[in-house]
C-alpha positions, 0 to 999 in steps of 0.5 A: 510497524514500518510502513511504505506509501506507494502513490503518485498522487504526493498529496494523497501521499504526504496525507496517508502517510502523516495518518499513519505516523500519528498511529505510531508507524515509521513511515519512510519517504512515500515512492511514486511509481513501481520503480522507486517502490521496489528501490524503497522496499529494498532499502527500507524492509518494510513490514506493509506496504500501501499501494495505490491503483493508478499510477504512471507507467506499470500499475498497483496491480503489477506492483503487487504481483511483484511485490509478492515475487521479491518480498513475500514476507512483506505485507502489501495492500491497495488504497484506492478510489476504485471500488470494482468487484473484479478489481478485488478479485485479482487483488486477491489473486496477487496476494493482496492483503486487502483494500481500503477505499478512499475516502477513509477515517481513522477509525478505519485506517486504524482497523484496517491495518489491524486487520492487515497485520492479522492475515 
């Protein structure tokens, strides 16, 4: 599965996205805002897509609801440290697929992304 890394955090970044190579996934060069993630998405056509909360300038939240604009075949779903019921409320209501909170094992990326795909 080709999966895009939205995170401005390059270690966070380069980290998740050597996880889900070791899994067996292409993973293109992670983006680090909302511009360059929706460039990568044009360009790369993933099948997932792993965005982060916090970024600089426009947030993961708009990054979702634009995401689910343009490419709405295109699974997408926060990693982040928040962990705020309300937060995965309108996670939800932008069609987020799920959330996975950082810290995280491999165990659970593994299942996470299982469990992703099923939706």
């Amino acid at each position: 599965m080709k999966i895009l890394v939205v995170d401005d955090n390059l270690l966070a970044a380069v980290i998740l996205r050597t996880a889900l190579e070791s899994l067996g996934h292409e993973v293109p060069e992670p983006a680090q805002d909302y511009e360059t993630a929706l460039a990568a998405c044009r360009k790369s056509a993933p099948d997932l897509v792993f965005v982060d909360l916090v970024m600089p300038g426009r947030d993961g939240l708009e990054l979702l609801a634009a995401l689910r604009g343009e490419f709405p075949a295109t699974k997408a779903a926060v990693v982040t440290a928040v962990d705020q019921a309300g937060v995965d409320a309108r996670i939800r209501e932008l069609g987020g697929a799920g959330v996975l909170r950082k810290p995280f094992t491999m165990s659970e990326l593994k299942t996470f992304i299982e469990t992703v795909v099923k939706v």
